[in-house]
matplotlib code that plots the C-alpha trace (Angstrom):
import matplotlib.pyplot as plt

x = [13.1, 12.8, 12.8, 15.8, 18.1, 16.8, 16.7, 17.3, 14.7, 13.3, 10.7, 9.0, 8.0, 6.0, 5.8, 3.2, 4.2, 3.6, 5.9, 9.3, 8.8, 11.4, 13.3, 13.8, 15.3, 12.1, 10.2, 9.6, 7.3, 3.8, 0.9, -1.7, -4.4, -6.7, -6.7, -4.4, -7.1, -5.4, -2.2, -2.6, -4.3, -1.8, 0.9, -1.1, -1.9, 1.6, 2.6, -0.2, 2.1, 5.5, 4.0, 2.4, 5.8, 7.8, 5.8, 8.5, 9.3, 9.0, 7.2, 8.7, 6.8, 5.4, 3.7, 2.4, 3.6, 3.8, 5.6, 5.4, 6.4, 5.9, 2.6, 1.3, 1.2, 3.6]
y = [-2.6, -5.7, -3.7, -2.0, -4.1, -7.5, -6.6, -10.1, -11.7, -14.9, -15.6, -14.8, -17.3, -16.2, -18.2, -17.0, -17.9, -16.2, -17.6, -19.2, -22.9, -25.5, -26.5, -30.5, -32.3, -33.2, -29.5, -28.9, -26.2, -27.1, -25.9, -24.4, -26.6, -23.4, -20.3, -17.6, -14.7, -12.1, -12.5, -13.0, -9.7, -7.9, -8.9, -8.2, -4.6, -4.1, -5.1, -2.7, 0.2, -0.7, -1.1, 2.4, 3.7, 1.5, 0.6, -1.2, -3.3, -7.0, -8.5, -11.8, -15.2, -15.6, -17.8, -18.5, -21.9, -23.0, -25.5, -29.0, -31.8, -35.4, -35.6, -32.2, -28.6, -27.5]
z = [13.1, 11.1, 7.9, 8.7, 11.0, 9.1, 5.3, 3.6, 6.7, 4.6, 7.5, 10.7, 13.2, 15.9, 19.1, 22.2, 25.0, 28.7, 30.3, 30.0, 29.2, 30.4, 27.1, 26.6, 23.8, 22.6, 22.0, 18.5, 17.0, 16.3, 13.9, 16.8, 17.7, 17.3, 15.3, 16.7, 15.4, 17.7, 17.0, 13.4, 13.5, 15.3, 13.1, 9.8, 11.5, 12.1, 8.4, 7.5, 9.6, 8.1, 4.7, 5.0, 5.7, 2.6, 0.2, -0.9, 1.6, 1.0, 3.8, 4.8, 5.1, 8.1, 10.6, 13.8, 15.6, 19.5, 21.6, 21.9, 23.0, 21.7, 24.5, 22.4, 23.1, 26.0]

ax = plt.figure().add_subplot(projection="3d")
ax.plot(x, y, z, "-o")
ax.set_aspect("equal")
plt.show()
């Protein structure tokens, strides 16, 4: 869907989460304190499909980041 409802997408941000945090003034997003393996692989997988598909499609910049708060991750 990004590659066809988002054409001129600069970047992706990708922001786990399980549940619905309570927002505050003060969240920002954060490098991870940890490596995000998973989800890094999952997305590069799924760039892998859409790529397969369009080999012309220019994948956007993109990054994984998580919540927090000025006391750390949320």
């Amino acid at each position: 869907m990004l590659r066809t409802r988002l054409p001129r997408l600069e970047e992706l941000v990708f922001v786990p989460r399980d549940d619905n945090p309570v927002y505050s003034d003060d969240v920002v997003l954060a490098e991870p304190r940890v490596q995000m393996k998973a989800l890094a692989a999952l997305v590069h997988e799924a760039i892998c499909v859409v790529r397969e598909k369009d080999p012309g499609w220019a994948v956007p910049k993109w990054r994984i980041k998580v919540l927090a708060n000025g006391e750390g991750v949320i």
